[in-house]
Structures are given as C-alpha cells and as structure tokens.
DOZAPA-68217 format. One record per residue (C-alpha): x, y, z; residue in three letters. Coordinates in Angstrom, 3 decimals, always signed. Layout:
<recs>
xx: X | yy: Y | zz: Z | zaza: ALA
...
</recs>
This chain:
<recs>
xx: +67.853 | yy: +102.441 | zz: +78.244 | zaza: UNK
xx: +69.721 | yy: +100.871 | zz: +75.874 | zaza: UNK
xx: +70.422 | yy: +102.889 | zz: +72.267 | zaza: UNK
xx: +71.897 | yy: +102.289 | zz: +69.245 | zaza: UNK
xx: +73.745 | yy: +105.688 | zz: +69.385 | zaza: UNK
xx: +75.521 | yy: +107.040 | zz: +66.353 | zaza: UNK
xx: +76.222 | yy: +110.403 | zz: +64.170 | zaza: UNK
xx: +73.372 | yy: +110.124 | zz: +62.160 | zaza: UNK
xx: +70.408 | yy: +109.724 | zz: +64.859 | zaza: UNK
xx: +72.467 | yy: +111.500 | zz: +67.394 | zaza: UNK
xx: +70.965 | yy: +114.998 | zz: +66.782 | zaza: UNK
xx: +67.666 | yy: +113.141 | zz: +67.507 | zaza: UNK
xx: +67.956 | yy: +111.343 | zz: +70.608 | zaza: UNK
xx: +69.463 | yy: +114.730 | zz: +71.904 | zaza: UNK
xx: +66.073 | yy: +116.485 | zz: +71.233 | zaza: UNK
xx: +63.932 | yy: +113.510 | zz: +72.503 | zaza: UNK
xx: +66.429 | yy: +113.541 | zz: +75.823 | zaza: UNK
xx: +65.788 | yy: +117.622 | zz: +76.128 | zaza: UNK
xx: +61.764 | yy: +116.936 | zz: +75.312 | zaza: UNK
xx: +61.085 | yy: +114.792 | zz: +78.215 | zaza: UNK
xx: +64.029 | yy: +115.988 | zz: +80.337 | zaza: UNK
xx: +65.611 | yy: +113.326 | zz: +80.999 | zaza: UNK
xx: +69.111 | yy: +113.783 | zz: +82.189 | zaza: UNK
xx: +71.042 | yy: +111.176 | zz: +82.340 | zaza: UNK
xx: +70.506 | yy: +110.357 | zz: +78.613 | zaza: UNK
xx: +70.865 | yy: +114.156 | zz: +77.541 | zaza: UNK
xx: +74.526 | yy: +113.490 | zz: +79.069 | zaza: UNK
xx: +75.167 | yy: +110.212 | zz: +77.424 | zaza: UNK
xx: +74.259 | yy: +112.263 | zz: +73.841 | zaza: UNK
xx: +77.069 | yy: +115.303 | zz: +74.641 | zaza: UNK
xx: +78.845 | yy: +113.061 | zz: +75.734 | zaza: UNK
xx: +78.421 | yy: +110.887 | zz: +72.400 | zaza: UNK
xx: +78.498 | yy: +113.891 | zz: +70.442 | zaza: UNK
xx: +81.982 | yy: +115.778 | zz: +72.491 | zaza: UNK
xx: +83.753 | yy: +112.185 | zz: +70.801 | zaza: UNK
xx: +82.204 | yy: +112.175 | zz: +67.454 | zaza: UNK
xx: +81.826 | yy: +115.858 | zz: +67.258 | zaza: UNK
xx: +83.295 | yy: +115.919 | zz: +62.906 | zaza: UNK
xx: +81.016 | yy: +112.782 | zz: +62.000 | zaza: UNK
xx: +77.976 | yy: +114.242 | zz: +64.203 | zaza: UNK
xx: +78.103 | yy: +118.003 | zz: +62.673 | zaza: UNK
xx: +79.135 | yy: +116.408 | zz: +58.837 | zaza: UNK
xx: +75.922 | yy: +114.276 | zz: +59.531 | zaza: UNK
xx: +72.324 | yy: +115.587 | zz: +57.286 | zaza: UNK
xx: +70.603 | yy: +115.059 | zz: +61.128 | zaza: UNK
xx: +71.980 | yy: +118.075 | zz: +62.530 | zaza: UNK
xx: +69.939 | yy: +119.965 | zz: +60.291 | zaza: UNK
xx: +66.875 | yy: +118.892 | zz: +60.996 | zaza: UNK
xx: +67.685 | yy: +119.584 | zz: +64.979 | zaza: UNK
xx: +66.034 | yy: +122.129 | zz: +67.271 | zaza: UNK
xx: +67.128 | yy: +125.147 | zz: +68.486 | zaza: UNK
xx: +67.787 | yy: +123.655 | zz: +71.917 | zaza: UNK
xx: +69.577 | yy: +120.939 | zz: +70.799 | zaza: UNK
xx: +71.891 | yy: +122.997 | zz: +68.720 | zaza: UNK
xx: +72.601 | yy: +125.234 | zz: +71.619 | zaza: UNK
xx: +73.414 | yy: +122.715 | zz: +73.703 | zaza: UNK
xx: +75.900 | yy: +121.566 | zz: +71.536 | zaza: UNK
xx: +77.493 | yy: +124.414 | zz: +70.657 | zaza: UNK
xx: +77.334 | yy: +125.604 | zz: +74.869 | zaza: UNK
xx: +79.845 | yy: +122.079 | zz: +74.967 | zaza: UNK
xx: +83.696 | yy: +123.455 | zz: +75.978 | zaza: UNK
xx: +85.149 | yy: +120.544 | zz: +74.803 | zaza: UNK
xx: +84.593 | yy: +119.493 | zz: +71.450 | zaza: UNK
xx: +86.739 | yy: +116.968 | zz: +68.501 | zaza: UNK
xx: +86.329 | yy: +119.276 | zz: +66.001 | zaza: UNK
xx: +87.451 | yy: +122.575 | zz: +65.039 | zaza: UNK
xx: +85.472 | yy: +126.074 | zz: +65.835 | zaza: UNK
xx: +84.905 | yy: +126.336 | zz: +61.704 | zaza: UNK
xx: +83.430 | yy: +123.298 | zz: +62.071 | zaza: UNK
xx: +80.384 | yy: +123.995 | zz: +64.405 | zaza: UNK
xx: +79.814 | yy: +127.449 | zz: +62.184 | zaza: UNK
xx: +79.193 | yy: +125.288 | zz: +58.636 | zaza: UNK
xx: +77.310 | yy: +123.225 | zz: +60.708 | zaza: UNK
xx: +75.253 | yy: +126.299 | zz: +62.396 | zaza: UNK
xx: +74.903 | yy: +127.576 | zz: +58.959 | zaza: UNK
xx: +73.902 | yy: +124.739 | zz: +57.150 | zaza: UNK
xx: +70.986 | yy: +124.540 | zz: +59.940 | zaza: UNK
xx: +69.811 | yy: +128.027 | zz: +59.557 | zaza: UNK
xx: +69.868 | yy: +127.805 | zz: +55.546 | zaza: UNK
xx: +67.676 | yy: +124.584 | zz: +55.535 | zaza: UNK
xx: +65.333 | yy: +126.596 | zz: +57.699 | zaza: UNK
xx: +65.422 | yy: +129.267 | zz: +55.178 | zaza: UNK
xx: +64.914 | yy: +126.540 | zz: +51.745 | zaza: UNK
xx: +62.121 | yy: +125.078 | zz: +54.353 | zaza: UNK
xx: +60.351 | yy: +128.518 | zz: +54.598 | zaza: UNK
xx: +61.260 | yy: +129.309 | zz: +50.998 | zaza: UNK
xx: +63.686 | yy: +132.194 | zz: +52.153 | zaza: UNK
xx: +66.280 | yy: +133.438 | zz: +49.819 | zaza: UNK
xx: +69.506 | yy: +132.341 | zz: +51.959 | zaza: UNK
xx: +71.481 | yy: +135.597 | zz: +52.467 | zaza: UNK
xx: +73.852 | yy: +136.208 | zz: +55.218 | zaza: UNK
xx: +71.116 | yy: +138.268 | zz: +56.415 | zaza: UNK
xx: +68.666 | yy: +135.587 | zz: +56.465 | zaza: UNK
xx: +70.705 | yy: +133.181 | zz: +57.692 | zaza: UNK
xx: +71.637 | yy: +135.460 | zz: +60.937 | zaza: UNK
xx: +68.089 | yy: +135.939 | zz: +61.793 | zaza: UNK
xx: +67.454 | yy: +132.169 | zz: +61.799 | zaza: UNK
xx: +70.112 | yy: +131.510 | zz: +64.243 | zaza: UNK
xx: +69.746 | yy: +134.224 | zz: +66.217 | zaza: UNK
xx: +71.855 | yy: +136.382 | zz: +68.617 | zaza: UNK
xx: +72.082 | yy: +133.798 | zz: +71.166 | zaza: UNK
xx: +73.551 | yy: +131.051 | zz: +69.083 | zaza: UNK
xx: +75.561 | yy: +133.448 | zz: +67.242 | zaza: UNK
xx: +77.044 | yy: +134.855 | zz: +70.046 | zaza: UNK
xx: +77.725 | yy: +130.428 | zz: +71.190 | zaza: UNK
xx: +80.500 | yy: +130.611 | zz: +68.126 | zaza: UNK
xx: +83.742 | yy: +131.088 | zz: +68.979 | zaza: UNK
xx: +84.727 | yy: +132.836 | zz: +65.892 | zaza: UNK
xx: +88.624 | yy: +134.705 | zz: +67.487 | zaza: UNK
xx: +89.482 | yy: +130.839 | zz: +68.085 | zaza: UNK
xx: +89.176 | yy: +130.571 | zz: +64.480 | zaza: UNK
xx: +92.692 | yy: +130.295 | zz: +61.908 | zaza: UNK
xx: +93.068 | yy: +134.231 | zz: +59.231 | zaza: UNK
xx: +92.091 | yy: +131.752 | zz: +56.536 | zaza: UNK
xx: +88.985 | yy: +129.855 | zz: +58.050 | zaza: UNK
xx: +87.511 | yy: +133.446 | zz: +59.074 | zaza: UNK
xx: +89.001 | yy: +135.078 | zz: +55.399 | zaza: UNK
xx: +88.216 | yy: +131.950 | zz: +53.073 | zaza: UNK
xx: +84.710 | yy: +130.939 | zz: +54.783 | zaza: UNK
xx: +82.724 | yy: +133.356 | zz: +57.325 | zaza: UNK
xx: +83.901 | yy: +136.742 | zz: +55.910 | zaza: UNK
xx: +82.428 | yy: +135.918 | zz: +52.194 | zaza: UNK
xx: +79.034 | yy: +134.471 | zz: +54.224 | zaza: UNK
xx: +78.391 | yy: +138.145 | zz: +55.443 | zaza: UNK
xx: +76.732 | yy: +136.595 | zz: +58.396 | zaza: UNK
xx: +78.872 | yy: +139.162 | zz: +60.891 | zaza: UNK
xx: +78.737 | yy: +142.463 | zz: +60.396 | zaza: UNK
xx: +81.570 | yy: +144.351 | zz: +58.812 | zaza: UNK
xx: +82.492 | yy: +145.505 | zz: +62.319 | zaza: UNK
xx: +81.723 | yy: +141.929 | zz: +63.896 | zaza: UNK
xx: +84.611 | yy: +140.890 | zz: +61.343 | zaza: UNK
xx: +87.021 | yy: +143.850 | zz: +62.353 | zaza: UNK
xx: +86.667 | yy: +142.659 | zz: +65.705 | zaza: UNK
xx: +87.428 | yy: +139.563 | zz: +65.095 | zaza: UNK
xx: +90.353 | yy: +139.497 | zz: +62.469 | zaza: UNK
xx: +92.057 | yy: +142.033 | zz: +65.349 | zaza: UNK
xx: +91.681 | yy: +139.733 | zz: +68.102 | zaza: UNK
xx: +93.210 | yy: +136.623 | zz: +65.992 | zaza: UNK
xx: +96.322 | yy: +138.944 | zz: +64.714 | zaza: UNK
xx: +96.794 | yy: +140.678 | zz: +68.374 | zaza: UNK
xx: +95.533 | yy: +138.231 | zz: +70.463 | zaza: UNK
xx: +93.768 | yy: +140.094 | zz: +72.504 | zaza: UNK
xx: +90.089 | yy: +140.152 | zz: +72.580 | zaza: UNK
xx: +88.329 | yy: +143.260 | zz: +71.465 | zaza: UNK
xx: +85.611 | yy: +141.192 | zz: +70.089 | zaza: UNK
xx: +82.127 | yy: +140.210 | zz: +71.633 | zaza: UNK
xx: +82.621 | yy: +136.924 | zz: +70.761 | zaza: UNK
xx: +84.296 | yy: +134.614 | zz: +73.047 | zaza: UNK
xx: +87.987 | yy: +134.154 | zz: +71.915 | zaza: UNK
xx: +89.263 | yy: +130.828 | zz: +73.983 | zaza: UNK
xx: +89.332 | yy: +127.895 | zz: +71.809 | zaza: UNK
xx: +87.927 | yy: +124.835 | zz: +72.834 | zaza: UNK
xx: +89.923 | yy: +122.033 | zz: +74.648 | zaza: UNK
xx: +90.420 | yy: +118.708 | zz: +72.470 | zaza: UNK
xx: +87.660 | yy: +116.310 | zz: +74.410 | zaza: UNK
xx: +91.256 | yy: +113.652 | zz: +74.559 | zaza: UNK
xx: +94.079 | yy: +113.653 | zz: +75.717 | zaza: UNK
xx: +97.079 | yy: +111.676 | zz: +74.661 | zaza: UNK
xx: +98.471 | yy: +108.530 | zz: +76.397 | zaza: UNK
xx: +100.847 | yy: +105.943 | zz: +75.947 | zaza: UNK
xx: +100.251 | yy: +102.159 | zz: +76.247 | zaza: UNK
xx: +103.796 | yy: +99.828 | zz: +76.487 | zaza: UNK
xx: +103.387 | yy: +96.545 | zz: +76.329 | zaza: UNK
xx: +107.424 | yy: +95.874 | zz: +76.304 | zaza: UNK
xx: +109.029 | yy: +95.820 | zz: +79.666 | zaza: UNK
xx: +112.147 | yy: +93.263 | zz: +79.272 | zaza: UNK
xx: +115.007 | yy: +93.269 | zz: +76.805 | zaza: UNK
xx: +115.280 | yy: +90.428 | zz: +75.187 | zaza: UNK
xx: +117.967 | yy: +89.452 | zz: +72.243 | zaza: UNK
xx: +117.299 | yy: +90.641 | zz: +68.925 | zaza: UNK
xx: +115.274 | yy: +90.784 | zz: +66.401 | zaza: UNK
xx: +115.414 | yy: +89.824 | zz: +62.709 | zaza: UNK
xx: +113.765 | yy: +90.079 | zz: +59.777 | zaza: UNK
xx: +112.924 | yy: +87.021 | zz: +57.107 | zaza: UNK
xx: +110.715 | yy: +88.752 | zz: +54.891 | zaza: UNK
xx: +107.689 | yy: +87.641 | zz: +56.502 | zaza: UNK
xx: +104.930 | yy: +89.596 | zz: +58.504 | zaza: UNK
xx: +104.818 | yy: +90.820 | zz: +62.031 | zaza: UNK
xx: +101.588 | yy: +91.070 | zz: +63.757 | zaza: UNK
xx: +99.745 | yy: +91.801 | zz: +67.275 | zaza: UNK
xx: +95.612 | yy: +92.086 | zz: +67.060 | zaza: UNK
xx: +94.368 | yy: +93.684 | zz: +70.595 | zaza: UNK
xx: +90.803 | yy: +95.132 | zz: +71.440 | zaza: UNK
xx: +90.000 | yy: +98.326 | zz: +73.765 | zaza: UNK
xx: +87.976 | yy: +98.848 | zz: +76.690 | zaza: UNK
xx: +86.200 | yy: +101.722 | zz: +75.506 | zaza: UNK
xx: +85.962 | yy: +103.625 | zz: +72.549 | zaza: UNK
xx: +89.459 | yy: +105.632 | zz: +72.097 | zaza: UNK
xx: +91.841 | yy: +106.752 | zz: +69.542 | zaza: UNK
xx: +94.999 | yy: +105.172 | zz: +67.716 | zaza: UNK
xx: +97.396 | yy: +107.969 | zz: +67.283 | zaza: UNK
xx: +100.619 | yy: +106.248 | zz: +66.662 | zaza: UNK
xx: +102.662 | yy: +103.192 | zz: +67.108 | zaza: UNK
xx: +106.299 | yy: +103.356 | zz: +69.598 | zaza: UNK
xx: +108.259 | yy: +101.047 | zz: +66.919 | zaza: UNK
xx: +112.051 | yy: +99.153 | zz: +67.363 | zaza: UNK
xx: +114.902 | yy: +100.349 | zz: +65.466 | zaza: UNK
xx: +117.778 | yy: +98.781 | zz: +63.908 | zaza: UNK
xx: +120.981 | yy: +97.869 | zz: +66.257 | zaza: UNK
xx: +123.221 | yy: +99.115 | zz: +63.410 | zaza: UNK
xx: +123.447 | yy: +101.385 | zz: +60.601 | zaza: UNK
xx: +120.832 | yy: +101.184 | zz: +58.350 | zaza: UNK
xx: +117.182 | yy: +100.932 | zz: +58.250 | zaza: UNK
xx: +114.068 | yy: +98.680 | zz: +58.043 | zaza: UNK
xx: +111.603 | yy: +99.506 | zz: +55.435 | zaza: UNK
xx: +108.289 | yy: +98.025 | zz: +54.130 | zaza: UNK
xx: +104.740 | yy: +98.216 | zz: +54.589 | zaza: UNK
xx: +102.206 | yy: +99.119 | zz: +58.366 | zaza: UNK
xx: +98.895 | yy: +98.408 | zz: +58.252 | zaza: UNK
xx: +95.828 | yy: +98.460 | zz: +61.006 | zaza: UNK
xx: +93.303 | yy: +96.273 | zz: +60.477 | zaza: UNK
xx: +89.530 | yy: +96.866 | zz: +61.773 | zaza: UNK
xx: +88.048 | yy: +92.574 | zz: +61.907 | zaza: UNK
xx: +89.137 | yy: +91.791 | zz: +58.218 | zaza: UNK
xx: +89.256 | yy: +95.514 | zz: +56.892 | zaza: UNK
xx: +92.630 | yy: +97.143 | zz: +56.292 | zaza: UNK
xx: +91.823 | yy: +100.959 | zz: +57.622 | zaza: UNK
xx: +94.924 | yy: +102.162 | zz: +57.124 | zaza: UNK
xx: +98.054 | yy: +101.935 | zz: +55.490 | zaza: UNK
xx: +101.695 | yy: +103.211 | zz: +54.924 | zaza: UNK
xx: +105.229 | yy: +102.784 | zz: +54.416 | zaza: UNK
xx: +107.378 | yy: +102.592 | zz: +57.140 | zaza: UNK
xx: +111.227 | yy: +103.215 | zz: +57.412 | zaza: UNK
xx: +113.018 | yy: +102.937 | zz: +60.428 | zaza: UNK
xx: +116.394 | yy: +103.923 | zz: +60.845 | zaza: UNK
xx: +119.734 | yy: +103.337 | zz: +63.427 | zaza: UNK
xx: +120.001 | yy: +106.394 | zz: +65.688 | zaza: UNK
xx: +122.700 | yy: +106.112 | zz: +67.908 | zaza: UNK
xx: +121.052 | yy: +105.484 | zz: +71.949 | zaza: UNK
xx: +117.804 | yy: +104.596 | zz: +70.955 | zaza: UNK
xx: +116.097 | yy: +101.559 | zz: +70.693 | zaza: UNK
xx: +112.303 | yy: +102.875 | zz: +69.405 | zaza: UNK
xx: +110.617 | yy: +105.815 | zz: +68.396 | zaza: UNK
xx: +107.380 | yy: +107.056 | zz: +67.931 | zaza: UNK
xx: +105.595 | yy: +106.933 | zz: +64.570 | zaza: UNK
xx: +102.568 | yy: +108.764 | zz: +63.957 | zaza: UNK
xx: +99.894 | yy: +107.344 | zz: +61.587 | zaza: UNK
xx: +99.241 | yy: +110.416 | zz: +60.221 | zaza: UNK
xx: +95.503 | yy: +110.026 | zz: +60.729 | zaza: UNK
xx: +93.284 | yy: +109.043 | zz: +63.537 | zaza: UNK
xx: +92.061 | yy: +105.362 | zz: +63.989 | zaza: UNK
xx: +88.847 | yy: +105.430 | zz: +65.686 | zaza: UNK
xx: +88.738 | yy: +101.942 | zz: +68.011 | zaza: UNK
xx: +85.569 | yy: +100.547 | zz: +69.169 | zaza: UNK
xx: +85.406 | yy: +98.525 | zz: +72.581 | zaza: UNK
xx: +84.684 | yy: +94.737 | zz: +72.089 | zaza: UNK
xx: +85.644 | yy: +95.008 | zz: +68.088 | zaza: UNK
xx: +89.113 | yy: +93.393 | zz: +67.313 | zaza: UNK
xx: +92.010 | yy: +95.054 | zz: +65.563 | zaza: UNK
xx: +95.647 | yy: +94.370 | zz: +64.086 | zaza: UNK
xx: +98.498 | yy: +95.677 | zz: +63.320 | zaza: UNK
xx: +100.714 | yy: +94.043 | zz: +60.647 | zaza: UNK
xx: +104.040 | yy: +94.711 | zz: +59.418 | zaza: UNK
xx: +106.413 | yy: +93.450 | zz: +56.646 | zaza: UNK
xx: +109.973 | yy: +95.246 | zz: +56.511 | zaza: UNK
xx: +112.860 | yy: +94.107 | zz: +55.442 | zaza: UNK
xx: +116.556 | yy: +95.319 | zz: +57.070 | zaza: UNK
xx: +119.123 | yy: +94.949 | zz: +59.445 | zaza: UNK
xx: +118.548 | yy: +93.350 | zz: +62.908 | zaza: UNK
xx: +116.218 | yy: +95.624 | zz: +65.104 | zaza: UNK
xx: +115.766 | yy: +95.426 | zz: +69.164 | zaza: UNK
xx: +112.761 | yy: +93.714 | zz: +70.678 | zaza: UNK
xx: +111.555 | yy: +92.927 | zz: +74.441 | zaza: UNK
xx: +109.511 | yy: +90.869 | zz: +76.144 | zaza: UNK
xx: +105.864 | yy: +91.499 | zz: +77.355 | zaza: UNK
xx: +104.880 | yy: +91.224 | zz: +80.790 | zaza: UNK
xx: +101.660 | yy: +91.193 | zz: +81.033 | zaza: UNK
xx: +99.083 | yy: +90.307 | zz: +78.230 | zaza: UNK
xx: +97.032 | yy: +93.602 | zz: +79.246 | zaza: UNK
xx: +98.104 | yy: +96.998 | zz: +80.142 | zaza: UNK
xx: +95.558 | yy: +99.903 | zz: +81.842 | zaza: UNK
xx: +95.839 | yy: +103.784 | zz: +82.006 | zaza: UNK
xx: +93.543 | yy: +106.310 | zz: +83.081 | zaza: UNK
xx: +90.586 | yy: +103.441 | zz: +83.314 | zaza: UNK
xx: +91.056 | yy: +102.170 | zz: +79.234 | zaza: UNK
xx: +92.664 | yy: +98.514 | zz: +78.520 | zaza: UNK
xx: +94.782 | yy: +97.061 | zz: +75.924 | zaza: UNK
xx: +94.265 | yy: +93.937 | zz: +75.871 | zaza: UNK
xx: +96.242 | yy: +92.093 | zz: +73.551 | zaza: UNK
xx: +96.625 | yy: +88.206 | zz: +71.567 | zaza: UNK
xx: +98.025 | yy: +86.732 | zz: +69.036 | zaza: UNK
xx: +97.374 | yy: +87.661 | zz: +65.094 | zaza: UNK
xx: +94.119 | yy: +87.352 | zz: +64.009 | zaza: UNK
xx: +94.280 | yy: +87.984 | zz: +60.546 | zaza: UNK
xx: +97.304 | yy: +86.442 | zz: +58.608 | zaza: UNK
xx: +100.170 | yy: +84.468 | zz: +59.918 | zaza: UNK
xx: +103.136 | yy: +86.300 | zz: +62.574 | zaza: UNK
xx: +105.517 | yy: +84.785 | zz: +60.254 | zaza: UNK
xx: +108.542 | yy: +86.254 | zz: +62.565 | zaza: UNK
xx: +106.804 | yy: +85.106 | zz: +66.089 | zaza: UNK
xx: +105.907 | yy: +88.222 | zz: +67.214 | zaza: UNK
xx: +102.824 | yy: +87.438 | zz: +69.556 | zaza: UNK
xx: +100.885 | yy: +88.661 | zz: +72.756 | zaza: UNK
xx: +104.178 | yy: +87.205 | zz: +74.656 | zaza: UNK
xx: +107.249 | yy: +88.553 | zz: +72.746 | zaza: UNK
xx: +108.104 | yy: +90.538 | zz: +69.307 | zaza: UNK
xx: +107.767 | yy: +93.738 | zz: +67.993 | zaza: UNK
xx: +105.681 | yy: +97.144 | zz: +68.265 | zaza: UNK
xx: +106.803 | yy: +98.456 | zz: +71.621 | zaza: UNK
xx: +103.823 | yy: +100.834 | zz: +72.597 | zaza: UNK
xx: +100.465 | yy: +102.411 | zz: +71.345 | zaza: UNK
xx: +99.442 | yy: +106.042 | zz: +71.458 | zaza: UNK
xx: +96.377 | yy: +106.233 | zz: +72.259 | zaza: UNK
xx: +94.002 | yy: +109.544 | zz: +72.350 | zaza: UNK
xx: +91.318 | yy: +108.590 | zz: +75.499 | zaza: UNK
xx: +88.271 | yy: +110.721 | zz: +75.974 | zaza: UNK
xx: +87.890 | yy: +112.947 | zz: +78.649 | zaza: UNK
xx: +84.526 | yy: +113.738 | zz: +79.973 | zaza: UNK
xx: +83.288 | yy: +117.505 | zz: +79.404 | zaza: UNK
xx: +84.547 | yy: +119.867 | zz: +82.487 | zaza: UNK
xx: +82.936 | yy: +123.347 | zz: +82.507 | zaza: UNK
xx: +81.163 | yy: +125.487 | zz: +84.598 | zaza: UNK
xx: +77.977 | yy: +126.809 | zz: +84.307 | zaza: UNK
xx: +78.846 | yy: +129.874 | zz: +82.186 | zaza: UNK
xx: +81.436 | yy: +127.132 | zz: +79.911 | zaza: UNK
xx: +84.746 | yy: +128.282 | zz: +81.418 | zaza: UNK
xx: +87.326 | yy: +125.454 | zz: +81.528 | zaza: UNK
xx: +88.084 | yy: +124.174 | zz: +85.322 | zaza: UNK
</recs>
C-alpha cells in the first residue's frame, strides 16, 4: 500500500490502520508519527482522532517531542470533544473526556517546574494532590507519584558522517562561495556541520546556509577561529534540518580569512547505521573556491538517524 503519509492525515490513517487491523500499516503510522511527533501533535488532525488512536500514541516510549507536548495535544482533543458536545471546558470536563486511562498514559514527573507550574497546574486537570505528587517527584527525583516518571527516549540518535579522510595542502579563501549539495537515504536529521579552521591566528567569518532544491532553510553567520592542535570543529546549526530521502540539498559558504585546512574525499558516499550520504558537486550557485564531491571544505555532517520504537509490552525501555 502505497500512502502519501504526512502530519496532517497521519492521525487518520492511524485510525483506519486500528479499524481494520491491519498491522503492518498501524506500524508504518507510529512509526511516521515517533519521527514527526511536534508537526503530528501541532497538526488540527489529532483532534479529530479516536480514543484508540490517541492511546496508541501516547503508549509510544519513544517520541520527538517533549512530554508537555503530548498533554496540549491530549487537551486540545478532549476540549474539542467538549465545544463538540457543547460542554463548558473546565479542567473538570476536560478530565472526564480523556479519561483515567489516558491520563494516567502522560508522563507528567518527566515534565520541567515551569511546564507543570506555567501550563498543567493553572488547567486544574490533576487534582491538587495529583500536582503535589508530581512537583515532589520532579524536585526529589524520586517517584511518589502515580504517574509514570521516566521520560521518554529521543526516537534518534546522533551520528557523524566524514567525508574527509586525506590531508591535503591548504585552503584559501577568494571571497567566493564554497559549496557541497548531497541527498540522504532516508529521512534523517541535520544537526550540525564538522567545519576547517584557520592554520594561523585569526579567524574566518561570513555567511552558512542549507539549501532544501532552490529554498534557503536556514541561515547564519559563521566564525571560525585558530585553536592551537585542531584542524575542525563542530558547529551546531542551532536548529534541526529535517532531510527527506531522494530530495537534494546544499550547503554554501562565503567567509573571508586566513588560510584554513582541507582534505581530500575518498569516497563520493559514506554509510552508518544503514543511512547514506551521498554527495556531488553544487547544485545551486557556483563552488567559486573548488570545493566539490572530490576535494574542499566541510569535513563532516551530524546527522540525528531514527531509531525504530523498542519497548515492551507494558512500554519499559529494553
């Protein structure tokens, strides 16, 4: 079967899959769903979902979002079920559309002081002692709560992707662009680029960007400076770059500075844990410095890769 899965018929398909029972695509949608978990619970279907549907998501022990996240999510459900039914939507209200069982599914000790102070204590949803519970398990860390109190595991895991093996001479800068395009084998994550740095005092500044086809998706300045013994370090984007399998991307770069390091690639493609990068020349604009699939800058990718979901049958972590 093939489906054009994404966060806003996702909810569906996951309630057709539990209808007719069919497994394999109920585990292609938690599966779907442990990746996109923000866009999936930000998305208007997850209101209109069943009951099963929502428990199943919220039974997942692996999950891209954070635990405040599945309770707006859980509350936004029950309060459209309450405007449905013409309900006035107190905390009170709200509780009794959800129900113990999927109240009991949030994992509200895993929660921050000020996501359980700023949001769920001024919702009145938990009891006064339900809240006691809780704010003494977060500050103690020890569970005294009903609730369960370990916080979900990140459905990724981070892994790093070099496509430099050989030192070469260096590297320097005429003003003009640096750039590498590349596509992924599956749907992943770019964390943050491994990056050359000068051969002397100083540093290289100017602009990074990552383009999606055409589309610049991200951008920022970037400074690089001399430290004595190393030749690159690791420079986070500062937000996540979802990649798509089979869609091309870039990554461009004009700095200006002293002479940096570079290497030489050795193979046009590099695998871990069953992803490629597979990588070519720049798509989008001119390599103005001959950086290319072969030779140049950016050293290595951080990637986050999806892991599949790994519980039991109760939802403890193996």
């Amino acid at each position: 079967m093939d489906l054009n899965m994404d966060p806003d018929n996702m909810c569906t398909i996951l309630d057709q899959a539990i209808i007719f029972d069919c497994a394999d695509l109920r585990s292609k949608c938690l599966k779907f769903i442990t990746r996109e978990s923000k866009h999936v619970l930000k998305s208007d279907s997850v209101r209109d979902i069943t009951m099963a549907g929502l428990k199943e998501i919220e039974e997942l022990c692996q999950f891209n979002a954070s635990e405040i996240n599945i309770y707006l999510a859980c509350n936004q459900w029950a309060s459209q079920r309450c405007a449905t039914a013409g309900i006035q939507q107190t905390g009170r209200a709200i509780r009794k559309e959800l129900g113990e069982e999927v109240i009991s599914l949030i994992r509200f000790p895993a929660m921050t002081l000020d996501e359980m102070s700023d949001v769920v204590a001024l919702d009145d949803v938990l009891t006064n002692e339900e809240k006691v519970s809780v704010y003494r398990t977060i500050i103690k860390r020890q569970n005294v709560s009903q609730f369960i109190d370990e916080p979900r595991k990140l459905a990724s895991k981070k892994c790093m992707f070099y496509r430099c093996k050989t030192k070469a001479s260096t590297w320097a800068y005429n003003g003009g662009q640096d750039g590498l395009s590349f596509m992924v084998s599956e749907d992943c994550v770019l964390s943050a680029l491994d990056m050359f740095l000068p051969e002397i005092d100083g540093a290289v500044e100017g602009d990074l960007e990552i383009l999606e086809g055409t589309s610049i998706v991200h951008k920022q300045k970037l400074k690089l400076a001399y430290s004595t013994g190393l030749k690159h370090e690791l420079v986070p984007l500062g937000t996540d770059i979802t990649l798509r399998q089979r869609l091309i991307y870039s990554v461009r770069q004009r700095v200006n500075g002293p002479n940096v390091h570079m290497y030489y690639l050795t193979e046009p493609r590099v695998s871990v844990n069953g992803v490629t990068l597979t990588f070519c020349d720049l798509k989008v604009g001119t390599s103005d410095n001959g950086t290319s699939m072969t030779n140049g800058q950016f050293y290595g990718f951080e990637m986050k890769l999806f892991v599949d979901d790994n519980c039991d049958e109760q939802g403890n972590i193996l």
